[in-house]
N, C-alpha and C positions, 0 to 999 in steps of 0.2 A: 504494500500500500504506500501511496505517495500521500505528503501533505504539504500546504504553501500555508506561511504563516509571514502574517501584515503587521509590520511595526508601528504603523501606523493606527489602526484599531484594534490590534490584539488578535486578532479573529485568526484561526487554524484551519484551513479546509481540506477536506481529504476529495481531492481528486478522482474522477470518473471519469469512465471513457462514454458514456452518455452525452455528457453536455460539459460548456465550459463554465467553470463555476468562478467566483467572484467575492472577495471580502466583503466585509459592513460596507467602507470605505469608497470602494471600486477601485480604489489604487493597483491593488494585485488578484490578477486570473490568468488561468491556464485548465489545462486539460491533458489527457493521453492522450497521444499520436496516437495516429492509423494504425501502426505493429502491434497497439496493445502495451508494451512495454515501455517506451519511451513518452517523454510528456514535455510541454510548454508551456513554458508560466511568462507573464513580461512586468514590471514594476521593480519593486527592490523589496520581494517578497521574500521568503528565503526559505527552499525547498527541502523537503527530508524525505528520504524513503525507511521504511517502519517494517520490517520483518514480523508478517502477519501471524506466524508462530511465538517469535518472542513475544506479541502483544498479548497472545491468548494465554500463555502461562504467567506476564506479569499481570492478566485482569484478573485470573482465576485468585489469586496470593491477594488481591482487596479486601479486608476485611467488611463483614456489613452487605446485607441486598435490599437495599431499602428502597424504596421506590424512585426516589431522588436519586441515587446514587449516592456518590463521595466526591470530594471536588479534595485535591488537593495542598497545600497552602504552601509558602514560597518558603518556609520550615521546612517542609518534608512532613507536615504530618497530615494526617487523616480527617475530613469532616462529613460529617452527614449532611446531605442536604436535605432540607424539608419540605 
């Protein structure tokens, strides 16, 4: 999985080969090329690809399934949201 993340509004987007998607902002958008595997973003977003295994064994390790989720805090630590 890819994601663009906007310095300008915060906002994180994960990337689809559907459509091109776009921050709060509109500063930064991009999408997956044609191959599937390659992608384009244009602003001063700043791109990461995210190992959909490693994500699934670090969500599993969250404590808590609360409706909300857990959002969490620039600590490191855990919160519920409500």
């Amino acid at each position: 999985m890819k994601v663009i993340y906007c310095p300008f509004c915060n906002d994180l987007m994960k990337l689809t080969r559907a459509e091109v998607r776009s921050c709060k902002c509109g500063r930064v958008k991009g999408a997956y090329n044609q191959d599937g595997d390659t992608v384009w973003y244009n602003g001063v977003g700043r791109l990461y690809g995210v190992n959909n295994k490693d994500l699934a064994l670090g969500v599993k390790d969250i404590p808590g399934d609360a409706p909300g989720g857990v959002s969490v805090s620039t600590s490191g630590q855990l919160d519920r949201k409500p």
